[in-house]
C-alpha positions as CSV (number, residue, x, y, z in Angstrom):
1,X,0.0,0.0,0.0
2,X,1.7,3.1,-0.9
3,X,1.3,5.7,2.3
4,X,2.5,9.5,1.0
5,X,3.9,12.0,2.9
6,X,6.6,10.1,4.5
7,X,9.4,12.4,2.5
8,X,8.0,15.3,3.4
9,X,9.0,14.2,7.5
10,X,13.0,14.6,6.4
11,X,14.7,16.7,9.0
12,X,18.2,16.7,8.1
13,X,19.5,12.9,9.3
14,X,16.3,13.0,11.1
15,X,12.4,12.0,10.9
16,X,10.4,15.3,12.5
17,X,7.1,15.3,12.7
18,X,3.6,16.4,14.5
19,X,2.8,13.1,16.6
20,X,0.2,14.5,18.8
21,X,-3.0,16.8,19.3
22,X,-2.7,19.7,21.3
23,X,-1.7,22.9,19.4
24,X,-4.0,24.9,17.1
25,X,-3.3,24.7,13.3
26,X,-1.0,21.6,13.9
27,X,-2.2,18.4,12.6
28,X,-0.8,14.9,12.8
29,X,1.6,13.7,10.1
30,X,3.9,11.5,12.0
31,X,1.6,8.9,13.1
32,X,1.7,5.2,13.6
33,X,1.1,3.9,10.3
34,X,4.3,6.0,8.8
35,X,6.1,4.7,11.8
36,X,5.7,1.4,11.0
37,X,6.9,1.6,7.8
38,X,9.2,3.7,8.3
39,X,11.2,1.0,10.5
40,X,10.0,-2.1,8.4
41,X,11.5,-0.3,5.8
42,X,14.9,0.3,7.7
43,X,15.2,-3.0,8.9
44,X,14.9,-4.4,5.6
45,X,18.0,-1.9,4.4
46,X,20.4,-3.7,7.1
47,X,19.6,-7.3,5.8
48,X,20.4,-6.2,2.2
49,X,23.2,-4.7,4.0
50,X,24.5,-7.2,6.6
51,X,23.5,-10.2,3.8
52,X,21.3,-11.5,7.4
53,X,17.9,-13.3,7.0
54,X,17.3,-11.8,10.7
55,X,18.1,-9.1,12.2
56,X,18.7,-7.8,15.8
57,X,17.5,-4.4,16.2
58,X,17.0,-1.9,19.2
59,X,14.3,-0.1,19.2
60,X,13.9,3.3,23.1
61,X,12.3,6.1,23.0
62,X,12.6,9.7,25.4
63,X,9.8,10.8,27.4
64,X,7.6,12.4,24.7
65,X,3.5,11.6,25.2
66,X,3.3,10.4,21.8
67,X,6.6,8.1,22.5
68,X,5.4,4.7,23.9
69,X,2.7,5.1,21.0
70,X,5.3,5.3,18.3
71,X,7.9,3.1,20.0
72,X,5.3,0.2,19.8
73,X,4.7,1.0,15.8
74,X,8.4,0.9,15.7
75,X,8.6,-2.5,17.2
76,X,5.6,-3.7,15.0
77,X,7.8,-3.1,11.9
78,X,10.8,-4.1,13.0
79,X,9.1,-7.5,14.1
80,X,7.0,-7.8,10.6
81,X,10.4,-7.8,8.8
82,X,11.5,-10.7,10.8
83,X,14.3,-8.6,13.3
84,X,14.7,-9.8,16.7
85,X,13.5,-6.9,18.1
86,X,14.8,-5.5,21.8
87,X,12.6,-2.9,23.4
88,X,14.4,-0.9,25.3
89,X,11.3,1.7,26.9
90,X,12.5,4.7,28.2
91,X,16.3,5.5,26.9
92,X,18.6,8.0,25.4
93,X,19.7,8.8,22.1
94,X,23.5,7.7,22.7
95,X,22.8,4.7,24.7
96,X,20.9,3.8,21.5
97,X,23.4,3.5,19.3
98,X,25.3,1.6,21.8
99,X,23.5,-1.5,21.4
100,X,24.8,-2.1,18.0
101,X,28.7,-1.8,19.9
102,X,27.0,-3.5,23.1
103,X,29.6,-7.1,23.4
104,X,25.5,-8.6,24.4
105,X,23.1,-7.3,22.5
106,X,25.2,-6.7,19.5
107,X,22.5,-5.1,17.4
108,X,22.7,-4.0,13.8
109,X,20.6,-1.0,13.8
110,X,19.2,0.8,16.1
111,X,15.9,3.2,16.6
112,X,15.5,6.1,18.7
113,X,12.0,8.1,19.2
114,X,12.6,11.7,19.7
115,X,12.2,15.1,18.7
116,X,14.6,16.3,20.9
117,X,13.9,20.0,22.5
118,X,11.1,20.4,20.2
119,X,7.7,21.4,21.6
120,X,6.1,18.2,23.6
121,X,3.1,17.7,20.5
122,X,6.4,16.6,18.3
123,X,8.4,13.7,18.0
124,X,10.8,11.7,15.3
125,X,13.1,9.4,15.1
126,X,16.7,9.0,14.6
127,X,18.6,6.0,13.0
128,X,21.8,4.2,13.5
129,X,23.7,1.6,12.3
130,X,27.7,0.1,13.6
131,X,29.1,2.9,11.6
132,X,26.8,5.5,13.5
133,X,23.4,7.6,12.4
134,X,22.8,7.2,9.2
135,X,23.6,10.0,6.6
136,X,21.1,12.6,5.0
137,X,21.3,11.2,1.9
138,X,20.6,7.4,3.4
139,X,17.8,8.7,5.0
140,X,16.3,10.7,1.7
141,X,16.1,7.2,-0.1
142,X,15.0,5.2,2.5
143,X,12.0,7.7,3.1
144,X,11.0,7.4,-0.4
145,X,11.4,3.9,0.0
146,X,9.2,3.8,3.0
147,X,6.2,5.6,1.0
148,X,6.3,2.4,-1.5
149,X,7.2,0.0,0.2
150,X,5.1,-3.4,1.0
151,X,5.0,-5.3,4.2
152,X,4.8,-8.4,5.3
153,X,5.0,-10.4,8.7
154,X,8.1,-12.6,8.8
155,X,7.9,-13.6,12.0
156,X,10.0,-11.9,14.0
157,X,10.2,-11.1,18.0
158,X,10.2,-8.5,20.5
159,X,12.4,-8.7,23.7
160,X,12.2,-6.4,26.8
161,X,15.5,-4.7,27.4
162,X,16.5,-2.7,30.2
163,X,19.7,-1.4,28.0
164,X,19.8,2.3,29.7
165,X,20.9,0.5,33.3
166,X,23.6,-1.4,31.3
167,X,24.6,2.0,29.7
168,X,24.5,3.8,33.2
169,X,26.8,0.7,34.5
170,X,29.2,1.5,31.5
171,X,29.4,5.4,32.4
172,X,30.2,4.2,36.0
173,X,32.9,1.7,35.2
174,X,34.3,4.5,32.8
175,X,34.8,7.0,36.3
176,X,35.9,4.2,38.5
177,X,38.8,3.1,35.6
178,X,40.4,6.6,35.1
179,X,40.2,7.7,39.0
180,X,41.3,4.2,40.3
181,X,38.5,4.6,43.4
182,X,35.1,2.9,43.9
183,X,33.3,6.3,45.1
184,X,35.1,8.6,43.9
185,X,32.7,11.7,43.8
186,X,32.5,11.1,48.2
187,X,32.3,14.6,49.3
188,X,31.5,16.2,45.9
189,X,27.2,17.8,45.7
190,X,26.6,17.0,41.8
191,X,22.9,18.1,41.2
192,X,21.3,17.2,37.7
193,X,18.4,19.1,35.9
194,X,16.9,16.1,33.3
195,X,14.0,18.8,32.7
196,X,11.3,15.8,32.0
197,X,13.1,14.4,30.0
198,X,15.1,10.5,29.7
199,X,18.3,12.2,31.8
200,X,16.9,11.3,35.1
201,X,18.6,8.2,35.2
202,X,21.6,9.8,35.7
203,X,21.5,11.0,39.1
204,X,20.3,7.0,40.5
205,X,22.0,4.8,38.1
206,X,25.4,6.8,37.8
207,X,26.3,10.1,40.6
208,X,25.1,7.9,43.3
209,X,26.6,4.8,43.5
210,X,30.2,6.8,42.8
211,X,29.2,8.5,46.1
212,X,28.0,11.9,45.0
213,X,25.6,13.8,47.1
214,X,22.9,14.7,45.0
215,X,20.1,16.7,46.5
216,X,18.6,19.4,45.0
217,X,18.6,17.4,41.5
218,X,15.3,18.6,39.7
219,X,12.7,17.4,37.3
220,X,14.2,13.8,37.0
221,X,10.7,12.0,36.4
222,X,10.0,11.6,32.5
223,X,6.9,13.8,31.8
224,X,6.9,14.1,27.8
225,X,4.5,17.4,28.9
226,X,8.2,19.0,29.9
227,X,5.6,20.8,33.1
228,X,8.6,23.0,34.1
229,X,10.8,24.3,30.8
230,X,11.9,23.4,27.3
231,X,14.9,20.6,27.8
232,X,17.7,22.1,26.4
233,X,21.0,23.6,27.5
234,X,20.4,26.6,25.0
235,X,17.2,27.6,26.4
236,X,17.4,30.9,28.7
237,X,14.6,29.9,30.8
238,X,15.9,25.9,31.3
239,X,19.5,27.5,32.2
240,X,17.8,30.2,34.6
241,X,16.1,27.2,36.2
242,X,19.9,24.9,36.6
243,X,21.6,27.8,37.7
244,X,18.9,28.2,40.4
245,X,19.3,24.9,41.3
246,X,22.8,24.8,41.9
247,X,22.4,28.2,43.9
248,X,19.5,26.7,46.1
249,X,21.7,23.4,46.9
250,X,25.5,24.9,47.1
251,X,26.8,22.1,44.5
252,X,29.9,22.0,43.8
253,X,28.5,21.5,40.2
254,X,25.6,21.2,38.0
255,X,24.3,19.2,35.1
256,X,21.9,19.9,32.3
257,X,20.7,17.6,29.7
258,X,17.9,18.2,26.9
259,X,15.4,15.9,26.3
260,X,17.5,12.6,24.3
261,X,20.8,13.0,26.5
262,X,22.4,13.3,23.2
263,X,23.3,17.2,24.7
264,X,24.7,18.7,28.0
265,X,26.5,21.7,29.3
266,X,27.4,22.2,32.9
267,X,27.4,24.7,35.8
268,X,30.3,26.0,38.0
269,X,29.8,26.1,41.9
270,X,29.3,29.7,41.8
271,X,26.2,29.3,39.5
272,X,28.2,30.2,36.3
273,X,26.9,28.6,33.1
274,X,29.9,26.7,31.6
275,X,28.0,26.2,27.8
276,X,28.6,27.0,24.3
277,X,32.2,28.3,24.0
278,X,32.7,27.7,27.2
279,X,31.9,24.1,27.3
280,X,33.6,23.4,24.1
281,X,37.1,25.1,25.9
282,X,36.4,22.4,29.0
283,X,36.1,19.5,26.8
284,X,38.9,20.6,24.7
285,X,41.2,21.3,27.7
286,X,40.8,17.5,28.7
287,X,41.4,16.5,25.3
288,X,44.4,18.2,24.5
289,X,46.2,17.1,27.8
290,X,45.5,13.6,26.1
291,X,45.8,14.3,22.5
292,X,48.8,17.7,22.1
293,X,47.9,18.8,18.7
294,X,44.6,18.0,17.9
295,X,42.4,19.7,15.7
296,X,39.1,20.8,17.6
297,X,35.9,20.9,14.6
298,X,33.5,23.4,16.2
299,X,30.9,24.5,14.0
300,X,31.0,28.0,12.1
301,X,29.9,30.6,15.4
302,X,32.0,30.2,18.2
303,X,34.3,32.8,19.0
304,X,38.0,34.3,18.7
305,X,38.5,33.8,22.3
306,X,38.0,30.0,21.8
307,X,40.2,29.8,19.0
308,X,42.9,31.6,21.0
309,X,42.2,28.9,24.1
310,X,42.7,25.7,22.0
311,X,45.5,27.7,20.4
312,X,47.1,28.0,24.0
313,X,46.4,24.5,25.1
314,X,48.0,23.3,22.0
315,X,45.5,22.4,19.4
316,X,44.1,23.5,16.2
317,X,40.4,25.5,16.2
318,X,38.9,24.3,12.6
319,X,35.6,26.3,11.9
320,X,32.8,24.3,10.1
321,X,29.6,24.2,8.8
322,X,26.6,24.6,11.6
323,X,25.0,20.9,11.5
324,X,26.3,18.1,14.2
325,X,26.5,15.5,11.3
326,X,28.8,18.3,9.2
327,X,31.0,19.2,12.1
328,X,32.0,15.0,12.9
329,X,31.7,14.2,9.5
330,X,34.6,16.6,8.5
331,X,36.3,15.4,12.0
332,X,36.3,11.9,10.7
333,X,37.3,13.0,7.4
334,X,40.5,14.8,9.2
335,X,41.6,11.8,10.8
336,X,41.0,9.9,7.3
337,X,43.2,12.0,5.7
338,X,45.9,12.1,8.4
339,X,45.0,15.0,10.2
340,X,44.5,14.1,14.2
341,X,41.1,15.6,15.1
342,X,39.8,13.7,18.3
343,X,36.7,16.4,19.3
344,X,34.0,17.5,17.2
345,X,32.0,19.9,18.9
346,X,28.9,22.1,18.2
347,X,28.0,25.4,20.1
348,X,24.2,23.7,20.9
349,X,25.9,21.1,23.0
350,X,26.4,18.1,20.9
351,X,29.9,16.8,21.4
352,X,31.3,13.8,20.0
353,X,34.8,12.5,20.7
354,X,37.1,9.9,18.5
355,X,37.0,8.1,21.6
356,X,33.7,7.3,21.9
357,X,33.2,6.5,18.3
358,X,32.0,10.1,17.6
359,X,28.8,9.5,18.9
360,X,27.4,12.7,20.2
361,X,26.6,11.9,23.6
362,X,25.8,14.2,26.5
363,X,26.1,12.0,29.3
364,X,29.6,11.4,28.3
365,X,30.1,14.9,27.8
366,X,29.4,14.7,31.5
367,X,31.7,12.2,32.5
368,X,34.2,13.9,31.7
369,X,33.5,16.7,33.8
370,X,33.4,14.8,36.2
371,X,36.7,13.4,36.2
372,X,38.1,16.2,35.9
373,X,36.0,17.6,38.7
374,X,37.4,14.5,40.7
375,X,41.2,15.7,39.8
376,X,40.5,19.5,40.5
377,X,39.1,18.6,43.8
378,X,42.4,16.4,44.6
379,X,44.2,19.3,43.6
380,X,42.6,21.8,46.1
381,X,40.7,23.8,42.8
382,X,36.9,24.5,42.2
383,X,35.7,23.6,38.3
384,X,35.3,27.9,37.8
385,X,39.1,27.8,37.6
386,X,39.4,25.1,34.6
387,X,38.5,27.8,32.2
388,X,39.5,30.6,33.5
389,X,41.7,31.6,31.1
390,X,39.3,31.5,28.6
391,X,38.0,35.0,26.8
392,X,34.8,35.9,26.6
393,X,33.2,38.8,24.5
394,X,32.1,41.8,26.2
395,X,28.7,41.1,24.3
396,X,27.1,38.7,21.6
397,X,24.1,39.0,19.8
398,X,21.8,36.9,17.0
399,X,19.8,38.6,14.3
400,X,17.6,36.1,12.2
401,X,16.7,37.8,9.2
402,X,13.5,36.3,7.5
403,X,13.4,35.5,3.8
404,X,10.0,36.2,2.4
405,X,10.3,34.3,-1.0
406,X,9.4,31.5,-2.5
407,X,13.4,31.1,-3.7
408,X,14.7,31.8,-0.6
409,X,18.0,29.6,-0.6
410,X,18.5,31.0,-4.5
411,X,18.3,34.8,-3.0
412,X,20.1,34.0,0.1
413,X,23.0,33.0,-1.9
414,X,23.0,35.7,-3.6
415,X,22.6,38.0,-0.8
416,X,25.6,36.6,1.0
417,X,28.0,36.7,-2.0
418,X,26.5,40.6,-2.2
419,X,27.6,40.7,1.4
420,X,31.1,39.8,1.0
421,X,31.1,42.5,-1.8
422,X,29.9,45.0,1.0
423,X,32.5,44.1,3.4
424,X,35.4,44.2,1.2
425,X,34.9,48.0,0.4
426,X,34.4,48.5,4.3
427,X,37.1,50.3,6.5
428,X,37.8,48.3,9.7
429,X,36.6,45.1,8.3
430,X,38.0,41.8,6.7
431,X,37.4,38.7,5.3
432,X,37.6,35.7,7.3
433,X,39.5,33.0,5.2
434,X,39.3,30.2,5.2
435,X,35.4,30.2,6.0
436,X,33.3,26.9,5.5
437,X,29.8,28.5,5.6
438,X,28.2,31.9,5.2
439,X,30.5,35.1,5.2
440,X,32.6,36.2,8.2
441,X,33.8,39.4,8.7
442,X,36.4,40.5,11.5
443,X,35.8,43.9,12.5
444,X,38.6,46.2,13.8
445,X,38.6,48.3,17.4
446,X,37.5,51.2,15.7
447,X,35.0,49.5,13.9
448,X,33.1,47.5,16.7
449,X,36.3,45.3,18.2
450,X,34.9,42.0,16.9
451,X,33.7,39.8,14.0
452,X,30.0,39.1,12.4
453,X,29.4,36.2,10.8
454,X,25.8,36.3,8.5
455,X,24.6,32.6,7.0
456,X,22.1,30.9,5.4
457,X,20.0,28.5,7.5
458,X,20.1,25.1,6.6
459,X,16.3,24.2,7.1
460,X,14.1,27.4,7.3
461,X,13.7,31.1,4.6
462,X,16.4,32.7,7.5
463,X,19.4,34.5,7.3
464,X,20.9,34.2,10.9
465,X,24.0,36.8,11.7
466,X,25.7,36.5,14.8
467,X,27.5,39.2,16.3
468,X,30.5,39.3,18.9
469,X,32.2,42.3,20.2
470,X,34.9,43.4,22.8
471,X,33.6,46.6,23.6
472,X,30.3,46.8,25.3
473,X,28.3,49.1,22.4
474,X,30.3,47.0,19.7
475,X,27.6,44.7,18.5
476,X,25.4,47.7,17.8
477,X,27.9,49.1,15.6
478,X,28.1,45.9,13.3
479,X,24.4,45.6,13.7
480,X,24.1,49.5,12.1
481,X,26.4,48.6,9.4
482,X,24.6,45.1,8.7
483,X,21.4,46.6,8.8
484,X,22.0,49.2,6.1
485,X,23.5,47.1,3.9
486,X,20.3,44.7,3.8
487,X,17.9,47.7,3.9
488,X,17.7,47.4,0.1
489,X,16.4,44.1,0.3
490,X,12.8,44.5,0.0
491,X,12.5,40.6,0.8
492,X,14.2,41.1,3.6
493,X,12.6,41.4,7.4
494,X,14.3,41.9,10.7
């Protein structure tokens, strides 16, 4: 039976899609029928793939409402195609993909059901395979696939899996190996915010059987509602809320995840936000002691004063494209072609380490904080003084210009090669080169003492420009000369 719209659910690697009722002028396009097939449809890739007759496939979902729902479908199409099919309830995005390296299970694919910080009426669902998620182009064909696509019942079955316990257990052995002690977080307060979503786990199943003390921890139960704020380390109101928390219970640090775990960022004992640039400096620091002379893939945002930090601490700062897949893709293609790149790191809080097969994984993210948590406090240092020598702008700013046509990436493109036109006549300001996406301008102290980089968004008619400067008023002088330039736009709106 051929079931349309299933293309049209493409988010990047990603299936996106409204799952539930709820919101006005939103109606249901990701539903259980598309789910199904979806997964039948995936399942039947790996046995052309793997040359198997059956399958073993993992199949978890996050705390979404619409999640057990579409989990189930999942495990109906993975079953009709004859997979051996482990449901694995309530999980994370990482631990996912580590049933397929899992010395038990040893899956060949994997499913996860999420949407990550998306509103609570959404959900999706992510694919991976041994060699990791699946790429955009796999996942274009296989949706088309999907639409045509008829099923049958081959008999397979469905196994209950408690796989995030034997992930937690993996995190803890991890902590225990590099520190060499059984508790070693005893006299450390680590407080987690999981916001609702699958984190909660962390605070039981890892922080306190190392011995962490852990009250104060908030929102750990799943409630795919998300009653108390978005789940997501970039949200202003869901970082208000952590820093809070670690002000309320005098931690000695903090931990946020979004709604998958496949994202983090941290907080300092004096309430400090260690995120973004920031984050990306901590988890570089550790690297680098390992790995001297790696190159750090960040993607195309963060700032000077990170590239000076990695610079310091002996690494390389390569720029990319925005896009998690882009920025480990070209770390992977580094390493391919000789080039020693063990971190891949976004600005949203996906980090992915050579390490850990560049799986983008906040709850090893984590760990590693807390290691090095573990060595500061042996050391007689807080975690505020890890990064202390990083430098931050005096101010930053985003502007996301809206595109109103119909041919928005055509007159984006256009725009932006205008733009670099613009810039190169400017006084104070100069191309960025080399530059992977958009066009970046550094801009001199006279003319607002920072850089602006303007893009073209990868999903959506916007033209997103982010703005840093070292002089508090400096933003608003980029902003002036930005703004005039695309005044003649009539497309254009602010």
């Amino acid at each position: 039976m051929i079931l349309r719209g299933i293309v049209e659910l493409q988010n990047g690697t990603d299936v996106r899609g409204v799952a539930a009722k709820g919101v006005p002028g939103e109606e249901i396009n990701l539903d259980d029928n598309k789910t199904m097939k979806i997964v039948y449809t995936f399942a039947e890739r790996i046995k052309k793939q793997t040359g198997k007759q059956h399958i073993k496939l993992a199949i978890g979902r996050d705390s979404r409402v619409s999640g057990e729902f579409l989990a189930q479908a999942a495990c109906v199409g993975a079953v009709c195609s004859g997979a051996v099919v482990y449901d694995c309830g309530l999980a994370t995005t990482p631990a996912m993909f580590m049933t397929t390296v899992d010395p038990y299970l040893k899956c060949d694919g994997a499913v996860m059901i999420t949407a990550s910080h998306l509103p609570a009426n959404r959900n999706g669902i992510k694919f991976f395979t041994r060699r990791g998620g699946i790429e955009k182009n796999e996942l274009t064909s296989l949706l088309k696939e999907a639409e045509e696509i008829e099923t049958s019942f081959l008999g397979g079955k469905r196994i209950p899996s408690d796989f995030l316990k034997a992930y937690a257990a993996n995190i803890v052995g991890i902590i225990r190996s590099e520190t060499k002690e059984i508790k070693p977080l005893e006299g450390l307060h680590i407080v987690v915010d999981a916001g609702n979503g699958a984190g909660g786990f962390f605070v039981d199943d890892v922080l306190k059987p190392l011995g962490a003390e852990t009250k104060g921890s908030q929102f750990l139960n799943p409630d795919g509602h998300f009653p108390n704020h978005i789940p997501n380390p970039e949200n202003a109101e869901a970082m208000a809320s952590a820093v809070k928390m670690v002000h309320n219970s005098h931690a000695d640090m903090g931990i946020i995840f979004d709604t998958d775990v496949d994202r983090s960022a941290i907080i300092d004992e004096k309430g400090d936000p260690i995120n973004r640039n920031a984050f990306i400096a901590f988890i570089s620091k550790i690297v680098l002691k390992k790995y001297p002379n790696s190159t750090i893939v960040t993607d195309s945002v963060t700032s000077t004063g990170l590239t000076k930090f990695i610079e310091q601490h002996g690494g390389h700062h390569l720029r990319f494209k925005r896009g998690y897949r882009n920025v480990i893709n070209e770390a992977i293609r580094l390493n391919k072609s000789g080039e020693p790149a063990y971190l891949a790191m976004e600005t949203s809080g996906h980090g992915a380490l050579k390490d850990n097969y560049f799986l983008d994984d906040g709850a090893y993210l984590a760990t590693l904080a807390l290691i090095e948590l573990y060595h500061l406090k042996k050391e007689g240092k807080t975690l505020s003084t890890f990064v202390d020598d990083l430098e931050e702008p005096a101010e930053s700013l985003e502007v996301r210009y809206h595109i109103n046509s119909d041919h928005f990436r055509k007159l984006g493109e256009k725009i932006l090669e205008d733009f670099k036109a613009f810039a190169e006549d400017q006084e104070g300001w100069t191309l960025v080169q080399p530059n992977y996406e958009g066009v970046r301008i550094a801009c001199d102290a006279d003319h607002g003492n920072g850089w602006v980089l303007m893009r073209l968004s990868l999903h959506e008619p916007k033209m997103p420009t982010n703005i840093e400067s070292d002089t508090i008023g400096g933003c608003q002088i980029i902003l002036e000369k930005v703004d005039a330039f695309l005044k003649k736009y009539n497309e254009i709106e602010k």
